[in-house]
CHARMM internal coordinates of N, CA and C (Angstrom, degrees):
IC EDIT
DIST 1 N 1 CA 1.4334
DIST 1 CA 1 C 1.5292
ANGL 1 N 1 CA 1 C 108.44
DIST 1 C 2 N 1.3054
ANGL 1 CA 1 C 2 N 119.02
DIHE 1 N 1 CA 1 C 2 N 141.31
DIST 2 N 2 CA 1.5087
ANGL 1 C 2 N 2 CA 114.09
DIHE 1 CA 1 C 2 N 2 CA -162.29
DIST 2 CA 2 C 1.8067
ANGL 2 N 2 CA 2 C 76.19
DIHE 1 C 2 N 2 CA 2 C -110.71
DIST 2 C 3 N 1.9027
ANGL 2 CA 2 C 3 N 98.39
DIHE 2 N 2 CA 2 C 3 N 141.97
DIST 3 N 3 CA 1.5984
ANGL 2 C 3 N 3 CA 117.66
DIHE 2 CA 2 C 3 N 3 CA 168.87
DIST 3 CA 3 C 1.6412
ANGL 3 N 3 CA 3 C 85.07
DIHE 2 C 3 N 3 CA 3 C -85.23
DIST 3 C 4 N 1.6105
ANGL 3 CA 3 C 4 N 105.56
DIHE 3 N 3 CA 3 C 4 N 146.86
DIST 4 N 4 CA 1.3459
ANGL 3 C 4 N 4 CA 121.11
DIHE 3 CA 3 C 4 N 4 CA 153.60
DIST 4 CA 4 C 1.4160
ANGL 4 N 4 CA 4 C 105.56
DIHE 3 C 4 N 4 CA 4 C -131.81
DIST 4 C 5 N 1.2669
ANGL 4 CA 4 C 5 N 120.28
DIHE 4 N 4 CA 4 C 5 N 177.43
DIST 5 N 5 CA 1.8054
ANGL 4 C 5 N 5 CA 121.35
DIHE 4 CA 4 C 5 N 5 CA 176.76
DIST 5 CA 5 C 1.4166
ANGL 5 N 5 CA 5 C 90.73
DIHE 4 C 5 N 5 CA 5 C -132.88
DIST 5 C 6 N 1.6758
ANGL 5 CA 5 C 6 N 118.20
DIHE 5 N 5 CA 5 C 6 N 118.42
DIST 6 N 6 CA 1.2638
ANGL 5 C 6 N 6 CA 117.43
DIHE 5 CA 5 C 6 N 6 CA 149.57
DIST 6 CA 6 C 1.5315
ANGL 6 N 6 CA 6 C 148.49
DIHE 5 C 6 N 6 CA 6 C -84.64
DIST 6 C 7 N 1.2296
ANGL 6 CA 6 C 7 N 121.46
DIHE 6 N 6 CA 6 C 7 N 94.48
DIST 7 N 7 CA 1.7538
ANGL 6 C 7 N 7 CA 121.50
DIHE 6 CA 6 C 7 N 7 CA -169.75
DIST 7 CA 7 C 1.7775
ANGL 7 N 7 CA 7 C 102.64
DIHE 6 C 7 N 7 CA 7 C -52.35
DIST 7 C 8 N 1.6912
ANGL 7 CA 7 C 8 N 94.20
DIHE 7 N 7 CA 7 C 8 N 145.88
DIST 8 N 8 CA 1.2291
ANGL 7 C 8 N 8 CA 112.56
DIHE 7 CA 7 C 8 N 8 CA 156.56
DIST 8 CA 8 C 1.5833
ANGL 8 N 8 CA 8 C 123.85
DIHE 7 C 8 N 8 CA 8 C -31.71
DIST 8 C 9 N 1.0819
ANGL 8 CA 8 C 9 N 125.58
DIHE 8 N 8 CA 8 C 9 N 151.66
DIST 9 N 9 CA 1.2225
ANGL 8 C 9 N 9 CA 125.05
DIHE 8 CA 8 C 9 N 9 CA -166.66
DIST 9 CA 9 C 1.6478
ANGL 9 N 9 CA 9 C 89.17
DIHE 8 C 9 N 9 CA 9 C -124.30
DIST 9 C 10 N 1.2641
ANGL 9 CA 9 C 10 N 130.04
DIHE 9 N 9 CA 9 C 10 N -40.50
DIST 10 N 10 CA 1.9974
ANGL 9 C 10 N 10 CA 143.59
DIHE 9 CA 9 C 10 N 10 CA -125.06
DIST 10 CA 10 C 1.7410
ANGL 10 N 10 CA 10 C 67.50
DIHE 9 C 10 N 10 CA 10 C -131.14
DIST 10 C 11 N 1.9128
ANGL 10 CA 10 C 11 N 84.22
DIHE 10 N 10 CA 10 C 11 N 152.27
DIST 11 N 11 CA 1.3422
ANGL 10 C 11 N 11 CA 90.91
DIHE 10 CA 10 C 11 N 11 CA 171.06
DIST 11 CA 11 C 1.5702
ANGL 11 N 11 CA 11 C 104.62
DIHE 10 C 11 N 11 CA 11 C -83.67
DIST 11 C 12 N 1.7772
ANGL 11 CA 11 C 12 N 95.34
DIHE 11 N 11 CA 11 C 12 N -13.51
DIST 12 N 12 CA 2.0768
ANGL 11 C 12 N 12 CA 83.52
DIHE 11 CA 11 C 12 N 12 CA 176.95
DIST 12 CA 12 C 1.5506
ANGL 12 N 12 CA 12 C 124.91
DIHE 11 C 12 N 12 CA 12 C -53.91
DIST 12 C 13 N 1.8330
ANGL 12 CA 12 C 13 N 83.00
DIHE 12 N 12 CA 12 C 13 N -32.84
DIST 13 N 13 CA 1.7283
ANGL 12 C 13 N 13 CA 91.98
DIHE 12 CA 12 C 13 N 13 CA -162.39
DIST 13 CA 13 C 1.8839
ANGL 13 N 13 CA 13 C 101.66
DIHE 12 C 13 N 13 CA 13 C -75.09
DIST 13 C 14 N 1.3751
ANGL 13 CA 13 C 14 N 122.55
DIHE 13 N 13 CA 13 C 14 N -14.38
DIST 14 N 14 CA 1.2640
ANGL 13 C 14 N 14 CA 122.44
DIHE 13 CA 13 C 14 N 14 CA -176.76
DIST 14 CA 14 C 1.9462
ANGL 14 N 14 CA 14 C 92.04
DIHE 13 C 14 N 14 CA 14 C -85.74
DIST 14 C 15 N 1.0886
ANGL 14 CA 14 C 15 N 129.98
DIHE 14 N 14 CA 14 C 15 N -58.60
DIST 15 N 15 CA 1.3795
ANGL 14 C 15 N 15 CA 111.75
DIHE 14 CA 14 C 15 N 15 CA -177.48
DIST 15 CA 15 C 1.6896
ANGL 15 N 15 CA 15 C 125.52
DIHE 14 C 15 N 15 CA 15 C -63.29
DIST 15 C 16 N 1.8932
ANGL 15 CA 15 C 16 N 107.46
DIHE 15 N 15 CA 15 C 16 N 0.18
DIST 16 N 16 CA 1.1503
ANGL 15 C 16 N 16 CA 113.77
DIHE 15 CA 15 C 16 N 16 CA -178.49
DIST 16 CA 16 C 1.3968
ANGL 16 N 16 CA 16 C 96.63
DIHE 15 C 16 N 16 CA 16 C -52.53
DIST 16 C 17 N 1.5917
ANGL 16 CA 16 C 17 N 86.24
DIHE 16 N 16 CA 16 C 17 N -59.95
DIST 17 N 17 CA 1.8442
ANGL 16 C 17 N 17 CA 125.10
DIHE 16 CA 16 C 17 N 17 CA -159.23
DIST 17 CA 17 C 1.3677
ANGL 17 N 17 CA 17 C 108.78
DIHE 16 C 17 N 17 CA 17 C -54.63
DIST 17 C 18 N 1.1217
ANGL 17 CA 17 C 18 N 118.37
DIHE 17 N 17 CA 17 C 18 N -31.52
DIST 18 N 18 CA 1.5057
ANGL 17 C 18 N 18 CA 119.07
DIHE 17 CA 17 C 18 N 18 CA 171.36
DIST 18 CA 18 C 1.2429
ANGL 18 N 18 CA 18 C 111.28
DIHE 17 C 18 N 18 CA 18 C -71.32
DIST 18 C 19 N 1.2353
ANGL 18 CA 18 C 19 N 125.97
DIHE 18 N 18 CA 18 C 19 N -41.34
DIST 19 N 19 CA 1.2914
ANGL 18 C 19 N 19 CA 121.50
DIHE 18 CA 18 C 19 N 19 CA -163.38
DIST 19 CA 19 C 1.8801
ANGL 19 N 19 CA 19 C 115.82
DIHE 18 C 19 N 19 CA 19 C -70.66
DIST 19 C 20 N 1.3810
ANGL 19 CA 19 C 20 N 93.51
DIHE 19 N 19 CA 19 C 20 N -36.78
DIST 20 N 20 CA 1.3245
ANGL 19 C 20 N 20 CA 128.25
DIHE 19 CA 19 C 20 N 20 CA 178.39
DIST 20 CA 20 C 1.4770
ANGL 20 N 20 CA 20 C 101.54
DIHE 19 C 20 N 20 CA 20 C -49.87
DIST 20 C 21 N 1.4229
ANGL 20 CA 20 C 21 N 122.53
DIHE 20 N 20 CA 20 C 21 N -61.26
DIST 21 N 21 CA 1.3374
ANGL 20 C 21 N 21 CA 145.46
DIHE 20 CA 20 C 21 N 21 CA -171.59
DIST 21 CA 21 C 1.2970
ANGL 21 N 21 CA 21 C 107.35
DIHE 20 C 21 N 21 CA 21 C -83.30
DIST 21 C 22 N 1.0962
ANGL 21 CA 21 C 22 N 142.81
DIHE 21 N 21 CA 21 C 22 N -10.96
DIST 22 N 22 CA 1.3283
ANGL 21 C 22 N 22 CA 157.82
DIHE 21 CA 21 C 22 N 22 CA 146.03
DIST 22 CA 22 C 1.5068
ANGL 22 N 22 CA 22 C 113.18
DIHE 21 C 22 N 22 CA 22 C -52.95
DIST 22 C 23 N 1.5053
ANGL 22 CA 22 C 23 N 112.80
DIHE 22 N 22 CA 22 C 23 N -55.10
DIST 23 N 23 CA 1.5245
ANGL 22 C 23 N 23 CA 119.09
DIHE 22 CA 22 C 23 N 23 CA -161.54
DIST 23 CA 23 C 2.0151
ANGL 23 N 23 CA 23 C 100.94
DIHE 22 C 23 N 23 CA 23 C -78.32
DIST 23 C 24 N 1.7747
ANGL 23 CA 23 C 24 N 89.61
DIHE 23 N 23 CA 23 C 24 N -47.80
DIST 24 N 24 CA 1.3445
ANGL 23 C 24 N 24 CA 108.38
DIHE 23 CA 23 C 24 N 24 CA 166.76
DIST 24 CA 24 C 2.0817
ANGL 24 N 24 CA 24 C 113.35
DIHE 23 C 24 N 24 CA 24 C -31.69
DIST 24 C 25 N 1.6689
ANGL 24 CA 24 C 25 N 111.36
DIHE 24 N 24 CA 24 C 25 N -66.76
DIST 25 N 25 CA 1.0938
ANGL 24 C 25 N 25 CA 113.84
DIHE 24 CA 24 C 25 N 25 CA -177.77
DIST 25 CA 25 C 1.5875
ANGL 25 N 25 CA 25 C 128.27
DIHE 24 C 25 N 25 CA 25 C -69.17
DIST 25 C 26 N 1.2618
ANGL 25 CA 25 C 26 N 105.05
DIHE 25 N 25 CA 25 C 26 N -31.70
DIST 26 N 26 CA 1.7080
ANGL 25 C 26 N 26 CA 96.46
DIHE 25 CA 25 C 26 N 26 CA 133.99
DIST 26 CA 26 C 1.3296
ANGL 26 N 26 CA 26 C 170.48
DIHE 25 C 26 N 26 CA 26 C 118.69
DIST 26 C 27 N 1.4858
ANGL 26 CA 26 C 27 N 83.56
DIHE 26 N 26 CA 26 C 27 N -178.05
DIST 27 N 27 CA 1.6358
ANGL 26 C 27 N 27 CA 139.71
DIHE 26 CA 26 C 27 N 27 CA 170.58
DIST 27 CA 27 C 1.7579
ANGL 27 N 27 CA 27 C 104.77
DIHE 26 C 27 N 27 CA 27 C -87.21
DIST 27 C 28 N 1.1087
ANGL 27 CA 27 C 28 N 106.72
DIHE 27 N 27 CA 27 C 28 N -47.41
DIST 28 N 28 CA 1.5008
ANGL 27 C 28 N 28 CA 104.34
DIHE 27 CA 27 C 28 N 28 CA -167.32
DIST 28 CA 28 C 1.4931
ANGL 28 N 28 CA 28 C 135.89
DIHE 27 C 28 N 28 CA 28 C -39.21
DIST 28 C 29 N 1.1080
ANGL 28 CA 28 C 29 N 124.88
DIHE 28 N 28 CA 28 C 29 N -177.25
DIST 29 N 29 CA 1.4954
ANGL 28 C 29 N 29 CA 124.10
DIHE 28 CA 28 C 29 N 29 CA 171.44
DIST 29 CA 29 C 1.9463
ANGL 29 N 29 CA 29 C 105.75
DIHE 28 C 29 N 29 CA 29 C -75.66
DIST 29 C 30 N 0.8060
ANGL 29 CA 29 C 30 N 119.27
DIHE 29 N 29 CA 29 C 30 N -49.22
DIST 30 N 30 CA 1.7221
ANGL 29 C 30 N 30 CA 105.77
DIHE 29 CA 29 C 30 N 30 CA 179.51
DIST 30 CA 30 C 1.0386
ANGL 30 N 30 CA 30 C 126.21
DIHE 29 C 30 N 30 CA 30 C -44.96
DIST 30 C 31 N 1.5880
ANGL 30 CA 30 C 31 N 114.98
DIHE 30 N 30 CA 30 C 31 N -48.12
DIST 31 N 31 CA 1.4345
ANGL 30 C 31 N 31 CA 129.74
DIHE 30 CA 30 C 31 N 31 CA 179.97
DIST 31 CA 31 C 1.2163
ANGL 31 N 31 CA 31 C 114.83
DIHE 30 C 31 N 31 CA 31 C -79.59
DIST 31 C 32 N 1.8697
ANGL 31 CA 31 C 32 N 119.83
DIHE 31 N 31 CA 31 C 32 N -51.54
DIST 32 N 32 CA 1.6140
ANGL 31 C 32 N 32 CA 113.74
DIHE 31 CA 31 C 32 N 32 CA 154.36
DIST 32 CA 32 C 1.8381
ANGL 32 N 32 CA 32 C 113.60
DIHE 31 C 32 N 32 CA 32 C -25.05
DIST 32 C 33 N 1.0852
ANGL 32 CA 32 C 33 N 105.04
DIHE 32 N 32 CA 32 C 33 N -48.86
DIST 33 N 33 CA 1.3427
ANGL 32 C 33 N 33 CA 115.75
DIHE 32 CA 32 C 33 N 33 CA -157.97
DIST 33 CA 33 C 2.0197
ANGL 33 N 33 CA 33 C 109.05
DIHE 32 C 33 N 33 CA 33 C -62.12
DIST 33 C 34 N 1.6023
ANGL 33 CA 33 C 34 N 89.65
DIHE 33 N 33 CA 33 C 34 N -23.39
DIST 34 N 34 CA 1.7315
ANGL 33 C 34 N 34 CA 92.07
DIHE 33 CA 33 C 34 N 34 CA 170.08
DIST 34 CA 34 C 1.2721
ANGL 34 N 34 CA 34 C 122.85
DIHE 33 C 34 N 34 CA 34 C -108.06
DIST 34 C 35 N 1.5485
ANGL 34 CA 34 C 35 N 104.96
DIHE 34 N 34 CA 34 C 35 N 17.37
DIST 35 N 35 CA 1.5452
ANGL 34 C 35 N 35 CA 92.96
DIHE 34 CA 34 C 35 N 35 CA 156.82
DIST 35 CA 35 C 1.4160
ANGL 35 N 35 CA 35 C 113.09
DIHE 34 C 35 N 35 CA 35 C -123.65
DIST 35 C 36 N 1.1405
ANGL 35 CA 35 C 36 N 116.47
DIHE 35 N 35 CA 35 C 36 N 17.51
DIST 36 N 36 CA 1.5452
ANGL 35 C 36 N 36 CA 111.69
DIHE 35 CA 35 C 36 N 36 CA -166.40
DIST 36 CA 36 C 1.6733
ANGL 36 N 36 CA 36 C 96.05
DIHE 35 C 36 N 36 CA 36 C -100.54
DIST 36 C 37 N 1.5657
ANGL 36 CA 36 C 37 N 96.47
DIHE 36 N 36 CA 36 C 37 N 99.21
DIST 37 N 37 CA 1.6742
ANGL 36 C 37 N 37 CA 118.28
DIHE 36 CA 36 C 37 N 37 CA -172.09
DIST 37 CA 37 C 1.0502
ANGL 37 N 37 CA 37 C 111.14
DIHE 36 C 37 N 37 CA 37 C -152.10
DIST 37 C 38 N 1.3357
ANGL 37 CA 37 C 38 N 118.27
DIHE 37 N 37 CA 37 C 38 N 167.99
DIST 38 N 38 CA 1.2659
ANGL 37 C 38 N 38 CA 121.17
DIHE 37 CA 37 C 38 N 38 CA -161.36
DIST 38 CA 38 C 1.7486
ANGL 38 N 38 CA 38 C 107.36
DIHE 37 C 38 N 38 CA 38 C -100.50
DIST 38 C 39 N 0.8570
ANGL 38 CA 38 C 39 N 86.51
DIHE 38 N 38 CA 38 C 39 N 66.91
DIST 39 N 39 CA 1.8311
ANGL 38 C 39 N 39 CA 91.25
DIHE 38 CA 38 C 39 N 39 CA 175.01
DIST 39 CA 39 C 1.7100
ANGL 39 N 39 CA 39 C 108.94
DIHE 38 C 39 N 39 CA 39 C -167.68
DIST 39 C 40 N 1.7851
ANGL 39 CA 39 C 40 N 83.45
DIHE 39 N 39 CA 39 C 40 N 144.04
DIST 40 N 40 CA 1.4925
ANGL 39 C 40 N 40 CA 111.08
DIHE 39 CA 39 C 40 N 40 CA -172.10
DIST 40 CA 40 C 1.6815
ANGL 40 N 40 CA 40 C 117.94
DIHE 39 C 40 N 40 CA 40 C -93.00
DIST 40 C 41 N 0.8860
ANGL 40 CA 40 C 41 N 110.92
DIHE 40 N 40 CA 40 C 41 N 128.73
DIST 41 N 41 CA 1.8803
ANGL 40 C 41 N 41 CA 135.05
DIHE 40 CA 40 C 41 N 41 CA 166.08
DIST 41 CA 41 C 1.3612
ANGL 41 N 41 CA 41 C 110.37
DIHE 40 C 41 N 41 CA 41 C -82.47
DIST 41 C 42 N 1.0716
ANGL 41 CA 41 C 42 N 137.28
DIHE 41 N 41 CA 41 C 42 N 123.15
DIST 42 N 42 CA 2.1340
ANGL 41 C 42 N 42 CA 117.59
DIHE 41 CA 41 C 42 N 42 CA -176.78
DIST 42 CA 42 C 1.2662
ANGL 42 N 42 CA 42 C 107.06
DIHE 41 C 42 N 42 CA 42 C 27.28
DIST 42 C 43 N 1.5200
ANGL 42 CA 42 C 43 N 117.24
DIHE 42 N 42 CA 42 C 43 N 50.53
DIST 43 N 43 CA 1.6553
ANGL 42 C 43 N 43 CA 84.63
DIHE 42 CA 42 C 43 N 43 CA 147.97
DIST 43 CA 43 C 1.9064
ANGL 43 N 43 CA 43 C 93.99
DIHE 42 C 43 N 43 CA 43 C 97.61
DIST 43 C 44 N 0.9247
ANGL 43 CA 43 C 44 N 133.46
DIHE 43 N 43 CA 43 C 44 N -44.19
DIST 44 N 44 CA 1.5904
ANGL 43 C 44 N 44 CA 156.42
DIHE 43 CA 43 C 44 N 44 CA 174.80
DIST 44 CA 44 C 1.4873
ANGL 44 N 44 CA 44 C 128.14
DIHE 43 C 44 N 44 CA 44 C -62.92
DIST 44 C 45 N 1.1459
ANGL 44 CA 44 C 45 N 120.98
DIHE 44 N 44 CA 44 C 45 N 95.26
DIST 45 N 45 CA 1.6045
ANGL 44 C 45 N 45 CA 110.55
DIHE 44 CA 44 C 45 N 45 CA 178.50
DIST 45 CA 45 C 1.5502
ANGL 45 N 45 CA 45 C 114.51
DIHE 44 C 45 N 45 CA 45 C -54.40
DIST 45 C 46 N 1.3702
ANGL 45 CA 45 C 46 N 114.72
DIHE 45 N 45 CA 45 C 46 N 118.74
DIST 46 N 46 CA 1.4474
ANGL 45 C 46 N 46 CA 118.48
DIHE 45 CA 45 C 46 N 46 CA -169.66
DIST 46 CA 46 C 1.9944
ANGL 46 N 46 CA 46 C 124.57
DIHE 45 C 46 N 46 CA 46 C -35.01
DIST 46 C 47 N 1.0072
ANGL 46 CA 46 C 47 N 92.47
DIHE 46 N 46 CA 46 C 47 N -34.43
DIST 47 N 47 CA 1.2626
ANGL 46 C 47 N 47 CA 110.88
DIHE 46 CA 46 C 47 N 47 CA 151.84
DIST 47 CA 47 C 1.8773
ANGL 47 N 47 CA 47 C 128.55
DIHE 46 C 47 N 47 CA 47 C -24.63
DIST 47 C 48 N 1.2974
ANGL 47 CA 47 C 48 N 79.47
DIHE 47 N 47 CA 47 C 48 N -41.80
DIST 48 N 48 CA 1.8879
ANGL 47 C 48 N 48 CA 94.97
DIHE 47 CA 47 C 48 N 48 CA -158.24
DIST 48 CA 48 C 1.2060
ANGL 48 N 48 CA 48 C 105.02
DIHE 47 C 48 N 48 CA 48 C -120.93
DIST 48 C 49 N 1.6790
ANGL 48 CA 48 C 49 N 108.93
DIHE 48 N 48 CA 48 C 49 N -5.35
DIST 49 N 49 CA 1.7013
ANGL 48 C 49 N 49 CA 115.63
DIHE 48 CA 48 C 49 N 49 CA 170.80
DIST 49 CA 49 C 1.4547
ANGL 49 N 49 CA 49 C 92.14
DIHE 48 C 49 N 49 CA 49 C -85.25
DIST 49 C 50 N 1.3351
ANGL 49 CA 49 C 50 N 124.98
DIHE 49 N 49 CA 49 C 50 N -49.23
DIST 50 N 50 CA 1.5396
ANGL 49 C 50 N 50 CA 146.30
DIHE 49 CA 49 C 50 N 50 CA -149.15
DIST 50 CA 50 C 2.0590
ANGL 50 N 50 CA 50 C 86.75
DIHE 49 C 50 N 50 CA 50 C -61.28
DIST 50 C 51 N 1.3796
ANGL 50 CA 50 C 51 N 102.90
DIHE 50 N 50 CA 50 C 51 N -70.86
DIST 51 N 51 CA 1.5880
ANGL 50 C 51 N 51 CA 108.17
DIHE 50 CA 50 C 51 N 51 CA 172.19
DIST 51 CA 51 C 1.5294
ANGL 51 N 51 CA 51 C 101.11
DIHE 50 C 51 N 51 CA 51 C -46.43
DIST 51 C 52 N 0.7148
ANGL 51 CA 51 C 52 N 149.91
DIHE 51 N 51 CA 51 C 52 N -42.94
DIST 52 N 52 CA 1.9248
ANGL 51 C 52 N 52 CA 136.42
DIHE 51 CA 51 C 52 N 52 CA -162.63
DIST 52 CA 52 C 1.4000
ANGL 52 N 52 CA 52 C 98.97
DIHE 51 C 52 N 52 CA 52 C -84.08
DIST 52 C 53 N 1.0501
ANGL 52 CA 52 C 53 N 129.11
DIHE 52 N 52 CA 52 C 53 N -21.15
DIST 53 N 53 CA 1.8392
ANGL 52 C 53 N 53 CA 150.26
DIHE 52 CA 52 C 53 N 53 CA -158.83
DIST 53 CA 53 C 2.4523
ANGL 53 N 53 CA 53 C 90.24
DIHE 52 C 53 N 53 CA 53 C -86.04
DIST 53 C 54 N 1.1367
ANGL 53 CA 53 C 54 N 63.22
DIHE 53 N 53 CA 53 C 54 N -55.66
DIST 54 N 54 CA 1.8981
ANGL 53 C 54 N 54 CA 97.14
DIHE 53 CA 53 C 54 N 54 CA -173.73
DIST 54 CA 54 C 2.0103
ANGL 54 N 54 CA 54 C 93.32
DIHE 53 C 54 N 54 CA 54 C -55.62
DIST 54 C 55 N 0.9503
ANGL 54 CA 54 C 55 N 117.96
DIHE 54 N 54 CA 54 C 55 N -59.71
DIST 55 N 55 CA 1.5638
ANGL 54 C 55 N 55 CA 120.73
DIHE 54 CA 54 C 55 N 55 CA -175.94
DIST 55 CA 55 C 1.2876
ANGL 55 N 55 CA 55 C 112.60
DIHE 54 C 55 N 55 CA 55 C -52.61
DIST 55 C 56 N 1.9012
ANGL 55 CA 55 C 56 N 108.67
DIHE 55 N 55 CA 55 C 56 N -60.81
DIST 56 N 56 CA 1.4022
ANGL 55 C 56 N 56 CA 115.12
DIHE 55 CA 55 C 56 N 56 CA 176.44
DIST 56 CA 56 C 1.1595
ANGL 56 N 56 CA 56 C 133.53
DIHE 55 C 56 N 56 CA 56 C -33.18
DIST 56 C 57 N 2.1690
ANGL 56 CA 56 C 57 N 105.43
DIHE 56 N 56 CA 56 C 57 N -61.29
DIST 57 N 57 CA 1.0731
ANGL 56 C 57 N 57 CA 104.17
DIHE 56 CA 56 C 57 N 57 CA 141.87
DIST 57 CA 57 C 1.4378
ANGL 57 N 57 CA 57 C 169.36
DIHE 56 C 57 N 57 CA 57 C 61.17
DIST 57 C 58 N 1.8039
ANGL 57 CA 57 C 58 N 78.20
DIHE 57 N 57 CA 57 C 58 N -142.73
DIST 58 N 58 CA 1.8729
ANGL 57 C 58 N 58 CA 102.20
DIHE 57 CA 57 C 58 N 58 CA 155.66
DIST 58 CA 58 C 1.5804
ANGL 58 N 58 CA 58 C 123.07
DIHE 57 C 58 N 58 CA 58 C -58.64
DIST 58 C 59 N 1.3386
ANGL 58 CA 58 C 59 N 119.40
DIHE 58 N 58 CA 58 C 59 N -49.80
DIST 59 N 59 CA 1.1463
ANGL 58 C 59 N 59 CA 134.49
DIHE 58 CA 58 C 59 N 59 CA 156.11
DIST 59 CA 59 C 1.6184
ANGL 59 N 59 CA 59 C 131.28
DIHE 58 C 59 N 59 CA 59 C -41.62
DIST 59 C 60 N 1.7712
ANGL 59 CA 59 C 60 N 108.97
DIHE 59 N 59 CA 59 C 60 N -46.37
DIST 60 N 60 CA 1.4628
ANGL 59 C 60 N 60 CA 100.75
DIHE 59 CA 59 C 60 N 60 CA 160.31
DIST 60 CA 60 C 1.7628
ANGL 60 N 60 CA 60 C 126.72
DIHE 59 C 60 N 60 CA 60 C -84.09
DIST 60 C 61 N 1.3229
ANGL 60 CA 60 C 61 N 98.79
DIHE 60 N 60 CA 60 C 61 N 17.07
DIST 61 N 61 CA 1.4118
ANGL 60 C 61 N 61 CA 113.55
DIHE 60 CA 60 C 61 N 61 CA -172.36
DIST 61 CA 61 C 1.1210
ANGL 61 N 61 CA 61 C 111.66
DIHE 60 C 61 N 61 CA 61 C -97.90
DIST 61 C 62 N 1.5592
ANGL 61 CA 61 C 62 N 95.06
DIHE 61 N 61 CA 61 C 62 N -40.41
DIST 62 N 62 CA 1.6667
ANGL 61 C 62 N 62 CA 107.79
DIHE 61 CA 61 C 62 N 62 CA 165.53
DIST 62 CA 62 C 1.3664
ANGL 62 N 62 CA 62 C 130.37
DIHE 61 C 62 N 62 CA 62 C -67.38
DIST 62 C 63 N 1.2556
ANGL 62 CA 62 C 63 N 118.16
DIHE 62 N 62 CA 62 C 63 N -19.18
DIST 63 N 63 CA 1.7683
ANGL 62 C 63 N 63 CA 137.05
DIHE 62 CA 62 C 63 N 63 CA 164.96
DIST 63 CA 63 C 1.2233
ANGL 63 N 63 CA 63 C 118.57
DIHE 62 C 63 N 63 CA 63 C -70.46
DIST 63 C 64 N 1.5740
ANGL 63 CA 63 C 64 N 105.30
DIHE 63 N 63 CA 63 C 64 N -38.33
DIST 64 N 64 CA 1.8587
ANGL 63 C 64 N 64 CA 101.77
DIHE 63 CA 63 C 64 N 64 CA -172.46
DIST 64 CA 64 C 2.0807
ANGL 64 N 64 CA 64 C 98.65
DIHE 63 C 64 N 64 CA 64 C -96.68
DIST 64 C 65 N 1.1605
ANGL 64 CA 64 C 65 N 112.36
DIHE 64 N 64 CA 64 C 65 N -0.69
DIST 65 N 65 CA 1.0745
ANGL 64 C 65 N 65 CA 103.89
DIHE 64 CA 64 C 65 N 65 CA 174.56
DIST 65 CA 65 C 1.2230
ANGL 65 N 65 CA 65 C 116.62
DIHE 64 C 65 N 65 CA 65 C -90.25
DIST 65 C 66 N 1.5338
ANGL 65 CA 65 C 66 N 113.63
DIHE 65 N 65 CA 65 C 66 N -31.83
DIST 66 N 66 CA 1.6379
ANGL 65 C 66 N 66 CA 126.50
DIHE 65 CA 65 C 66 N 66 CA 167.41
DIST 66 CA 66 C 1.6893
ANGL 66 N 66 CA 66 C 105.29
DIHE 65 C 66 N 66 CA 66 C -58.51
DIST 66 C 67 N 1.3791
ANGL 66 CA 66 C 67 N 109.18
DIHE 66 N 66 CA 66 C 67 N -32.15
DIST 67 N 67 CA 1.8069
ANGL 66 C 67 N 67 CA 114.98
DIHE 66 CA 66 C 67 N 67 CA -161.68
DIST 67 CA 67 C 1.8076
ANGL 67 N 67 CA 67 C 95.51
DIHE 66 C 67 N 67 CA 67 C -75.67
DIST 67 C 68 N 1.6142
ANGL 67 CA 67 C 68 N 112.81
DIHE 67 N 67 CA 67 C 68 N -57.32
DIST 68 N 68 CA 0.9933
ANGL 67 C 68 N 68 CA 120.89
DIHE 67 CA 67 C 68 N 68 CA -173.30
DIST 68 CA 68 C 1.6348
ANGL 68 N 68 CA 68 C 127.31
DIHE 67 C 68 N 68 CA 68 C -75.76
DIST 68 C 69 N 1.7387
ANGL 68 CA 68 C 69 N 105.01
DIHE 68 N 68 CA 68 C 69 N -0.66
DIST 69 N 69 CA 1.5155
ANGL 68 C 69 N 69 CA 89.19
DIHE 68 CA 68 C 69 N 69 CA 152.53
DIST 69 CA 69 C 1.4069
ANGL 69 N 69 CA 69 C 101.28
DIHE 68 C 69 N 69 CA 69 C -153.53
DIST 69 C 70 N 1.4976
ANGL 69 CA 69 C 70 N 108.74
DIHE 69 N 69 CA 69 C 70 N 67.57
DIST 70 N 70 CA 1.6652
ANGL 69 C 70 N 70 CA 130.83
DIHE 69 CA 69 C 70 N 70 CA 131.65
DIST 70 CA 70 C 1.4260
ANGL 70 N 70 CA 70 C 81.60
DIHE 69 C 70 N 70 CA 70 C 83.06
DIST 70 C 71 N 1.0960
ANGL 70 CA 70 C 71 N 148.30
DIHE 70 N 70 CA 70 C 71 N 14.41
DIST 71 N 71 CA 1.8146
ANGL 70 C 71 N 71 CA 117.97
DIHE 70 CA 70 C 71 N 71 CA 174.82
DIST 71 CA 71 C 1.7718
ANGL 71 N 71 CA 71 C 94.38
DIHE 70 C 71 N 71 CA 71 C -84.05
DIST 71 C 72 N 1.3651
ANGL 71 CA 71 C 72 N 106.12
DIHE 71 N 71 CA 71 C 72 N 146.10
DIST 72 N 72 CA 1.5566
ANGL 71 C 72 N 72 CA 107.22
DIHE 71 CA 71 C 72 N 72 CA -172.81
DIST 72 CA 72 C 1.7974
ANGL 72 N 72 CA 72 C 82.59
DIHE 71 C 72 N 72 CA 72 C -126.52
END
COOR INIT
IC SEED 1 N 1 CA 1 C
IC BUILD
């Protein structure tokens, strides 16, 4: 079976993809890399606020992507 990658066609499906790639960038090691310090948010090494920050997010990314191409 040959992998192919299909691009957006809709400008929805291009702001899906951004958004996607947005939440994706981050997560990463660079940006991990500026919060991993020694200081607390509630109680929380920023770190572990930064990850809960990271869920929200992914999660509201996942709502406006459902909103913005019609799945109800």
């Amino acid at each position: 079976m040959k992998a192919t990658f299909k691009v957006p066609k809709t400008k929805k499906g291009w702001i899906s993809l951004g958004l996607v790639i947005f939440t994706l960038l981050i997560g990463i090691w660079p940006i991990i890399h500026l919060f991993n310090q020694e200081i607390l948010i509630f109680g929380m090494p920023l770190l572990m606020f930064w990850s809960i920050i990271i869920i929200i997010v992914t999660t509201s990314v996942m709502v406006i992507i459902n909103k913005i191409g019609g799945v109800e």
